[in-house]
C-alpha positions in Angstrom: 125.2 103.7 145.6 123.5 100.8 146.7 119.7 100.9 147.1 118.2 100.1 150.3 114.7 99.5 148.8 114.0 97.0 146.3 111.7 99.6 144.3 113.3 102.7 143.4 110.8 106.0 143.3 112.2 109.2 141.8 110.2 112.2 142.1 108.5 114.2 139.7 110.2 116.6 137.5 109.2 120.0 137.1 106.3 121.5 135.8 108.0 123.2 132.8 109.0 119.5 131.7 112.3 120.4 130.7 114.1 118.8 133.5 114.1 115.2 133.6 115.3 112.9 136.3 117.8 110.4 135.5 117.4 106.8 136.8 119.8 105.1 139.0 122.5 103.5 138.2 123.6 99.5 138.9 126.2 99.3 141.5 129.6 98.6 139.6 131.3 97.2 142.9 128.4 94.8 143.1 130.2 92.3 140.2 127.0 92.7 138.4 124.3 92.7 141.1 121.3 95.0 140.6 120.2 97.1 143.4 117.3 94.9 145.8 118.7 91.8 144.1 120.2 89.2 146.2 122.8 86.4 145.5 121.4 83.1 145.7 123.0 79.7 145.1 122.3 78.6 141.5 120.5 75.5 141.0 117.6 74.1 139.2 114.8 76.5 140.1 116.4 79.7 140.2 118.0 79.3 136.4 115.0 78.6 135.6 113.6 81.9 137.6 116.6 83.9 135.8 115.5 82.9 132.2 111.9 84.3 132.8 113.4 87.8 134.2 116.2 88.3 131.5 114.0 91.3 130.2 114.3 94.8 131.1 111.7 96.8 129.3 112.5 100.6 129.6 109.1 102.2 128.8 108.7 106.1 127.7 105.5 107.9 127.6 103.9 111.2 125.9 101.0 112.8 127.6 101.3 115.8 125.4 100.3 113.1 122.2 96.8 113.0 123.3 96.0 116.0 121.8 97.2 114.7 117.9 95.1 112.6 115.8 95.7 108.5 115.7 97.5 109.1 112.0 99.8 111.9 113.7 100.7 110.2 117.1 101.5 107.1 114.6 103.4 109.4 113.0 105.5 111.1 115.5 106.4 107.4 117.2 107.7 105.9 113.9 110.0 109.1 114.1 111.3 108.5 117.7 111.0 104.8 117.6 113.9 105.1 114.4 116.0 107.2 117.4 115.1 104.5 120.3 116.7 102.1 117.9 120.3 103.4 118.7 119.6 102.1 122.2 117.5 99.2 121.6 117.3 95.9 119.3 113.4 95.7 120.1 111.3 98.5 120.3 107.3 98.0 120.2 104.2 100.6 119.6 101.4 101.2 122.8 99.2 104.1 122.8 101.2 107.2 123.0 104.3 105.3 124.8 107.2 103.3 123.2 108.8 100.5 125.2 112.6 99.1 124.8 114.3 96.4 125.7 117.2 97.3 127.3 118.3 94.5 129.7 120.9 93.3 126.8 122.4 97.0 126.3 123.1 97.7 129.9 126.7 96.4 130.0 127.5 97.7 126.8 126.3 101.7 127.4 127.4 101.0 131.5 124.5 101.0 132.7 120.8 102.5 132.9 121.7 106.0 133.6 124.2 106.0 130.7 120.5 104.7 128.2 118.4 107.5 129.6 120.8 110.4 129.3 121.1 108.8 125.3 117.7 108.8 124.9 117.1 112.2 126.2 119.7 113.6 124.3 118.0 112.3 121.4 114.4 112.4 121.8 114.2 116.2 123.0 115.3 118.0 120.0 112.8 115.5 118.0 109.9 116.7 120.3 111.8 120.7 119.9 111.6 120.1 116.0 107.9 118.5 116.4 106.5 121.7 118.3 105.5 119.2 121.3 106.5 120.0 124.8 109.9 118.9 125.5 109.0 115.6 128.5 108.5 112.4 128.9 107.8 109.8 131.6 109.6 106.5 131.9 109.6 103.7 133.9 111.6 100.0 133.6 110.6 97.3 134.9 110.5 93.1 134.0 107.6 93.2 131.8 106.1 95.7 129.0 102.6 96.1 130.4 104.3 97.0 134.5 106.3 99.4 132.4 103.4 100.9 130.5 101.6 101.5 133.6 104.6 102.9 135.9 105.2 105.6 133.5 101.9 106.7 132.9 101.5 107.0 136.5 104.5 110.2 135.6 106.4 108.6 138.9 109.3 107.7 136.8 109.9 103.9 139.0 112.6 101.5 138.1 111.8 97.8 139.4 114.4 95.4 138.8 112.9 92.1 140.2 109.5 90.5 138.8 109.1 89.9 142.6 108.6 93.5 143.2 105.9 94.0 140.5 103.2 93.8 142.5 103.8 96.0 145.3 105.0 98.5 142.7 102.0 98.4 140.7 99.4 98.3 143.9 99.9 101.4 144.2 99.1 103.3 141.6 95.7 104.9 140.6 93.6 102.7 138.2 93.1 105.9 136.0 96.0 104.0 134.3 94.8 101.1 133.0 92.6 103.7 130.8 89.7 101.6 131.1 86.5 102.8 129.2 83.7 105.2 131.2 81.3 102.3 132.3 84.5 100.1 133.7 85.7 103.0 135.3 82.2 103.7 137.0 81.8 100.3 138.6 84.9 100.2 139.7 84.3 103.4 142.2 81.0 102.1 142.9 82.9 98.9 144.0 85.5 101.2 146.1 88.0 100.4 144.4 90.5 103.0 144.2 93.9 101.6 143.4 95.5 98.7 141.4 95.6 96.7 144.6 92.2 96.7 145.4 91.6 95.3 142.1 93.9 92.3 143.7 91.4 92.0 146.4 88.4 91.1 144.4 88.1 87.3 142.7 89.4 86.8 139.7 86.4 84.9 138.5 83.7 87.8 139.4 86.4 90.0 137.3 86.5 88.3 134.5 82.3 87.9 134.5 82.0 91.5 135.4 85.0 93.9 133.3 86.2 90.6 130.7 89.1 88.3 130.0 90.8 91.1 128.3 90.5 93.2 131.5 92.1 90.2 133.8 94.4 89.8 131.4 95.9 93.2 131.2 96.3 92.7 135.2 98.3 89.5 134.1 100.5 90.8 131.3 101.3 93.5 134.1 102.6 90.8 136.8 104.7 88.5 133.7 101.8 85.5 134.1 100.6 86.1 130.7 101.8 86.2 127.3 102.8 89.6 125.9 102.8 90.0 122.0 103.9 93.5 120.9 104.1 95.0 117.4 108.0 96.1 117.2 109.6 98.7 114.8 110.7 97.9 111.6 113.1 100.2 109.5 111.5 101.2 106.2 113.7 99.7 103.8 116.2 101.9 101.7 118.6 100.7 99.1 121.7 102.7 97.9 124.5 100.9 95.7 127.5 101.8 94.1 130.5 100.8 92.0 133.9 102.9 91.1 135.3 102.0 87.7 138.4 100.6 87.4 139.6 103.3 84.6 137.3 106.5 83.0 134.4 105.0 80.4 132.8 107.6 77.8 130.9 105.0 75.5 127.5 104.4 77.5 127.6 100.8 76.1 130.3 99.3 78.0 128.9 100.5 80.9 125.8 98.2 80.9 127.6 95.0 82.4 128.5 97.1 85.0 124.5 98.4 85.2 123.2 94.9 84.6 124.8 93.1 87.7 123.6 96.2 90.5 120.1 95.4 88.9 120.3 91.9 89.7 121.4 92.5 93.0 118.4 95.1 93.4 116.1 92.5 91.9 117.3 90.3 94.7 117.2 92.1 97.3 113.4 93.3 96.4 112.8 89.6 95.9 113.9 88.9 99.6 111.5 91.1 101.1 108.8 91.0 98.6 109.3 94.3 97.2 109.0 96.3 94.2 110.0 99.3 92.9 108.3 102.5 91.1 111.1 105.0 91.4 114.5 104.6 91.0 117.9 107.1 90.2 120.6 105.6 88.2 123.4 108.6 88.7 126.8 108.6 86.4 130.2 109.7 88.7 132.3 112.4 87.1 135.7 113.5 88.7 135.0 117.4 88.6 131.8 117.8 87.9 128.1 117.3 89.1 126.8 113.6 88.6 124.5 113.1 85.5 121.4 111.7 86.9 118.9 109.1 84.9 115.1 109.0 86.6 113.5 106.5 86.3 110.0 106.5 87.3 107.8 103.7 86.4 104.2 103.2 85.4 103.5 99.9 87.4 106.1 99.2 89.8 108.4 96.1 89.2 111.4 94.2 90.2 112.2 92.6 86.7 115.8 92.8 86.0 115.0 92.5 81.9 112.7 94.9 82.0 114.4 97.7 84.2 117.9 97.1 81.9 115.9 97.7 78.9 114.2 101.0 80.5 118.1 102.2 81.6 119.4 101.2 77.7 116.6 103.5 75.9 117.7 106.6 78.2 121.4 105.9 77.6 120.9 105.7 73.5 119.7 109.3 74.0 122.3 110.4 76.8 124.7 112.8 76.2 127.7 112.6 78.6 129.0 115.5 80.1 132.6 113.9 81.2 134.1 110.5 81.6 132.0 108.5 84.0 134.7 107.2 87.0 131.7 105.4 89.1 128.0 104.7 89.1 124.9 104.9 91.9 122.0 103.4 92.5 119.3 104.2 94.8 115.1 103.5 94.9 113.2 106.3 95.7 110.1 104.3 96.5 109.6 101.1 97.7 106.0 99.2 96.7 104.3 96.2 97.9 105.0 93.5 95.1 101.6 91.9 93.4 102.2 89.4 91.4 99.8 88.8 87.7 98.0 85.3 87.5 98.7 83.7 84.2 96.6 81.5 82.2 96.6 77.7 83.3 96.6 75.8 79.9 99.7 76.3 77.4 97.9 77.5 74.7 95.8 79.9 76.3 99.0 81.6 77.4 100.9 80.9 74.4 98.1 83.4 72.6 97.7 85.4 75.7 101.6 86.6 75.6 102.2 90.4 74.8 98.2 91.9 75.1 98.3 92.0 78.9 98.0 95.4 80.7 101.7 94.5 82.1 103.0 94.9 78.4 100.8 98.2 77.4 102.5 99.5 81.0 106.1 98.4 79.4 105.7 99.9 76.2 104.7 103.2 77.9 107.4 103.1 80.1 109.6 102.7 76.9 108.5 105.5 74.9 108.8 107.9 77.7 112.2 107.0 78.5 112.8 107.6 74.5 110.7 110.5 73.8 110.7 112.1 77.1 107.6 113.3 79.7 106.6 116.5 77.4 106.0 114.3 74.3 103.7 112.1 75.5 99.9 113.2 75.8 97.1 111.7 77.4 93.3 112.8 76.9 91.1 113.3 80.2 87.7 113.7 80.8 86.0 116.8 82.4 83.0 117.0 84.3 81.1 119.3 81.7 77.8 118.8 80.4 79.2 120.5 77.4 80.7 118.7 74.6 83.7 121.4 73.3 84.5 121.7 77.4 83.8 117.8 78.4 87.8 116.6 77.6 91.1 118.4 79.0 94.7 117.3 76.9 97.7 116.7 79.9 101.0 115.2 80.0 101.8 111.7 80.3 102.6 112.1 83.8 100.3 114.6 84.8 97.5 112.1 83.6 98.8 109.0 85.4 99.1 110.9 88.9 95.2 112.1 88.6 94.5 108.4 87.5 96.4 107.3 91.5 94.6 109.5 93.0 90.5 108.5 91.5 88.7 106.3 93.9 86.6 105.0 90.8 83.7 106.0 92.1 82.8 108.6 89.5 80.2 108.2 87.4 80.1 107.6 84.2 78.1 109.0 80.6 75.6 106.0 79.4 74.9 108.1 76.4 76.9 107.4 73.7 80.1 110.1 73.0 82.4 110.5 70.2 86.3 110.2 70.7 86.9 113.0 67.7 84.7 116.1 68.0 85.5 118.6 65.7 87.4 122.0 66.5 84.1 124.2 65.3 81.2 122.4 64.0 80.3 121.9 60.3 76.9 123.0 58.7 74.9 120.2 57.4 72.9 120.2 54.4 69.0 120.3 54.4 67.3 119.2 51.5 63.6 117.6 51.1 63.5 117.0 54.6 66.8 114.5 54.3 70.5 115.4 56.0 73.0 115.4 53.7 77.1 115.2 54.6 78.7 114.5 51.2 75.9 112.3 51.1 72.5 111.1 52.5 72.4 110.7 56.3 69.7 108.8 58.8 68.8 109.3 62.0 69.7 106.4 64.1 69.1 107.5 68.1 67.9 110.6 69.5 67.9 113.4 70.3 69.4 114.1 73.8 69.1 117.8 74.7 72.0 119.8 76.2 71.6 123.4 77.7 74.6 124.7 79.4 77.2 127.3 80.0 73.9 130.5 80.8 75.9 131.9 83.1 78.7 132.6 81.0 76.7 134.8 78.6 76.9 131.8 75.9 73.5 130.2 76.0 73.9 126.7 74.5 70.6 124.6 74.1 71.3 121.9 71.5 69.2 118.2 70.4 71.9 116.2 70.1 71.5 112.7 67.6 73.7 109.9 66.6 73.4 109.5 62.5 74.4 107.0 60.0 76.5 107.5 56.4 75.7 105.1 53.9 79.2 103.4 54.4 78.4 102.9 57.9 80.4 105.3 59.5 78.5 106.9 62.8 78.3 110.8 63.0 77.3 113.0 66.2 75.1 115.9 65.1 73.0 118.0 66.8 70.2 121.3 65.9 69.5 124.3 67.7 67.1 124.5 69.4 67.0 128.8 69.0 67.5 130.9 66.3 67.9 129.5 62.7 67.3 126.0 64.5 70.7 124.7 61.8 71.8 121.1 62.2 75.6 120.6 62.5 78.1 117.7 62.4 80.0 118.1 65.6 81.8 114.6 66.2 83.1 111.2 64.4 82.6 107.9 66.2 85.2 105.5 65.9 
């Protein structure tokens, strides 16, 4: 059907917002010609005219996101933006809308109508599974900002031709623009009511009174200003795999195999600047489950050496279920890649090599692939004033996750603390007014008083000093301050 207006308007749909209007559809008879377009002769100027409308920005907005947070909207878009995609090379982020391109997809879907009922197909069930009320306003139009504010107007207009922007546009209410309070004040003072009266005024006086940014939005709008939008990207995801030519059961002869998917993983990290901290190396069986190998990291990393030597230690203490027909490889997390400066002069790095924190990381990494998560321990502080209560004894992993998650803003002891404290303090000897452990000791800094724990029934209220053997080995002792008032050795120093 062939329209006889060059601006479509579709009405409303209906209040429950589960109904939505479908837009038109192109003529077919028409060899290509949009509805309110016209055949012209093609010279010069109207190539030129054709280049700058080649875009057809389908735009879909959701009132219902204005009651979610920034981080939730943001979000809930990412999630519909990766269904858009199916429909759509370039899809870009506004507030609460996303806006396709769609002029290159119309002759392979056939046509507009055949786009929407796509998208509605798959964007309801995503706003079902979201708890969001199932509707949507759209609009299409030549440029992203005229299709921004056509479907938040909830009209649901199609405009083909740039040359119809404007008429389109003067019409709506300038709640759209979603100016701020004081703009929005002046602009009734001034009588201004719709877009078009805005079109009335001077540009100059417009740009002194509401900004360039205000004059420019109008510009965007018509197609006589640029228009940089921030499109979609995928979040990248890796899976590879590799079927063996005949059944391996020796683990060893399987590394060639392992080393050239983890150079093409190191390459395609180094393409994109990427590294990883989690990755599953999985071992095919023909009739039974695959044996999986996890591999999470301590410090992320693309380094090929270093990942093939992490996969080697878990396969010396691998036992293998069934002959292995294929292999898998997929990364569970992707991580931004930060590179380590190294020294500038030769010797300096020459002596340097081995004591960075990148090596510590890798021998870590090594022993829990050979030893396993339960075997390695880590020792954490506790915020307690009192010494037997101050340090907690976790898992290796358990340990590096609270580390993540500190903002190192905690404050730390001045006063010196041992690293060994003993399990129950020992008595210390008294003789002639001197200390004695084994031998004589002196007071070398003190005392620091510690009362804790009342409320528990134990009433601790110690003097706590730091004391020196003879050999010059530092000792942690303390006296009561009730009772027999005893001194005791509680803690070495290292």
């Amino acid at each position: 059907m062939e329209d006889s207006e060059p601006r479509v308007q579709l009405p409303l749909p209906e209040a429950a917002g589960a109904q939505v209007i479908k837009l038109p559809v192109p003529d077919k008879q028409q060899s290509g010609k949009q509805p309110g377009e016209h055949r012209e002769p093609l010279d010069k100027s109207s190539a030129a005219k054709s280049s700058r409308q080649k875009n057809l920005w389908y735009a879909l907005f959701f009132p219902q996101l204005v009651e979610l947070s920034e981080v939730q909207q943001e979000k809930i878009l990412q999630e519909l933006a990766a269904l858009a995609e199916s429909v759509s090379s370039t899809v870009s982020f506004h507030p609460q809308a996303l806006i396709c391109e769609v002029r290159s997809s119309l002759k392979y879907f056939g046509g507009m109508d055949a786009i929407h009922d796509k998208l509605v197909a798959l964007i309801m069930p995503a706003l079902a599974q979201q708890q969001l009320q199932e509707q949507f306003f759209y609009a299409a139009s030549p440029t992203v900002t005229g299709s921004l504010l056509l479907a938040r107007s909830g009209h649901n207009t199609l405009v083909y031709r740039k040359d119809n922007l404007r008429s389109a546009l003067g019409q709506l209410p300038i709640e759209v623009l979603q100016l701020n309070e004081e703009q929005n004040r002046r602009l009734y003072n001034m009588g201004v009511r719709k877009i078009r009266d805005i079109w009335r005024l001077p540009t100059d006086g417009l740009r002194k009174r509401f900004g360039s940014d205000f004059v420019n939005l109008l510009n965007k709008a018509l197609g006589t200003a640029p228009e940089p939008t921030r499109n979609y990207v995928a979040p990248p995801a890796y899976n590879s795999a590799y079927d063996l030519p005949y059944e391996l059961e020796d683990l060893d002869r399987l590394l060639p195999v392992a080393d050239e998917m983890l150079a093409q993983l190191c390459d395609f990290l180094q393409r994109r600047d990427l590294s990883t901290s989690h990755l599953v190396f999985a071992l095919l069986h023909e009739k039974r489950p695959s044996t999986e190998i996890d591999m999470a990291l301590r410090q992320s990393s693309r380094c090929r050496d270093h990942l093939l030597l992490l996969l080697e230690t878990h396969f010396a203490k691998l036992n293998v279920p069934a002959p292995i027909i294929g292999v898998k490889l997929s990364i569970k997390k992707f991580d931004a890649f930060i590179t380590r400066s190294e020294q500038l002069l030769i010797e300096d790095r020459a002596g340097g090599q081995g004591n960075g924190p990148s090596a510590l990381d890798q021998f870590m990494e090594q022993l829990h692939a050979r030893l396993g998560s339960s075997s390695l321990k880590s020792i954490n502080t506790v915020a307690e004033h009192c010494p037997e209560y101050a340090s907690e004894e976790l898992d290796y992993q358990e340990s590096r996750q609270q580390s993540q998650q500190q903002t190192g803003t905690d404050e730390i002891a001045s006063n010196p603390r041992p690293v060994w404290l003993l399990t129950k303090p020992e008595p210390l000897l008294l003789r002639h007014g001197k200390l004695y452990h084994r031998q004589p000791i002196r007071l070398i800094s003190g005392p620091e008083r510690i009362e804790t724990r009342w409320w528990y029934g134990t009433n601790i209220c110690r003097d706590y000093y730091v004391a020196q053997e003879q050999n010059g080995s530092r000792l942690w002792i303390f006296r009561e301050r009730s009772g027999g008032r005893n001194w005791y050795l509680h803690g070495f120093f290292a």
